[in-house]
C-alpha positions in Angstrom: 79.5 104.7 83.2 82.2 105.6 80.6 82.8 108.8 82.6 83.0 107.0 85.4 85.8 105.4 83.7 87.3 108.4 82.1 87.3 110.0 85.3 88.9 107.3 87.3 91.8 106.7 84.7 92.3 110.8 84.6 92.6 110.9 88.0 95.4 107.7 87.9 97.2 109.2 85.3 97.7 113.0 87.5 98.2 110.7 90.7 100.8 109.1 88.7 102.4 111.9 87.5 102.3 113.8 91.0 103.9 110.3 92.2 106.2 110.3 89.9 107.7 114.0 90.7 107.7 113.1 94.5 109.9 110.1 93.6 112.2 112.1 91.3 114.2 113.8 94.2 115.2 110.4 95.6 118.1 108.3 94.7 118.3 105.4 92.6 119.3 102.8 95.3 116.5 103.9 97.5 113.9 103.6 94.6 114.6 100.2 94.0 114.6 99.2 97.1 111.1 101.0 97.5 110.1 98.8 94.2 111.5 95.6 95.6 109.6 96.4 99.0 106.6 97.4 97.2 106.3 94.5 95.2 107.2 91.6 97.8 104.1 93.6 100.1 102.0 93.7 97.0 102.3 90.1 96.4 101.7 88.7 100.3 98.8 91.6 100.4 97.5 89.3 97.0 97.5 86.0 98.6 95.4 87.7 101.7 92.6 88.2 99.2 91.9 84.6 98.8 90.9 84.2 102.4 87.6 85.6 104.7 84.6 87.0 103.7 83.5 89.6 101.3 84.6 93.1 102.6 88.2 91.3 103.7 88.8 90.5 100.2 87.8 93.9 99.0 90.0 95.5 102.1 92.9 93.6 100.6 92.2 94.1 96.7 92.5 98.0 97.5 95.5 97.4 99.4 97.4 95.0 96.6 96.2 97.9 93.8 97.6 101.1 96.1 100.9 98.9 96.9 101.1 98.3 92.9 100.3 101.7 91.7 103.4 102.9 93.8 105.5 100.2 92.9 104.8 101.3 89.0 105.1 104.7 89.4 108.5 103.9 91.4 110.0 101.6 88.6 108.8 104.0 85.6 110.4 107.0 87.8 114.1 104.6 88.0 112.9 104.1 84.0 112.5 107.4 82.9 116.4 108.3 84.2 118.1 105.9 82.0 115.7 105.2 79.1 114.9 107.5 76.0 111.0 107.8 77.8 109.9 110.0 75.3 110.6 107.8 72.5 109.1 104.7 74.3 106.0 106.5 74.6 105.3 107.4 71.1 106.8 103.4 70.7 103.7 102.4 73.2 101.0 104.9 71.4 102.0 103.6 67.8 101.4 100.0 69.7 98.6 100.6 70.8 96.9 102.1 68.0 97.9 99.2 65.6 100.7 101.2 63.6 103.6 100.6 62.7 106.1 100.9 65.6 108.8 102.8 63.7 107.6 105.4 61.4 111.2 105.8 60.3 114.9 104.2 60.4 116.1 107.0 62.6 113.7 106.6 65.1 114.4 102.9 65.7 118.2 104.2 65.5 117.3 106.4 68.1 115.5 103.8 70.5 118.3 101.0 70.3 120.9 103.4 70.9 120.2 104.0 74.4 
């Protein structure tokens, strides 16, 4: 099971990635409308999972998760042109692994100067 789950988030994270390179070429204003579009479709797609029977609801989870998994892959690629990325990832990592967030004045420097 925890290759399953390995396997699954591997495959997210290079789906991501390819996503993310697709959505690179476009421009800015088209992005966020694509994220705005996404979302909104996302949420209605949501509320459809609280009605019919079993495989409905399932039909509709997949489609809320897809429509997400685009929608945050579209709003990290409008991110990742205007926001030190790099530095927010090793911010996220140090987060996550219960360290400090800084490991020095010039990295915070670095972060709020953006």
């Amino acid at each position: 099971m925890e290759d399953t789950a390995g396997i699954i988030i591997e495959q997210l994270a290079r789906w991501a990635d390819a996503m993310t390179r697709t959505l690179a070429a476009w421009d800015t204003g088209t992005l966020i409308v694509l994220a705005v579009t996404l979302t909104v479709l996302a949420g209605v797609t949501g509320r459809a999972t609280t009605g019919g029977g079993l495989i409905r609801q399932i039909l509709w989870i997949t489609v809320t998760a897809i429509l997400t998994l685009i929608a945050v892959a579209t709003v990290w690629t409008i991110a990742s042109r205007y926001l030190p990325i790099p530095e927010l990832e090793t911010l996220l990592r140090n987060l996550a692994g219960h360290q400090p967030l800084f490991r020095s004045l010039d990295t915070a420097a670095r972060i709020l100067r953006w």
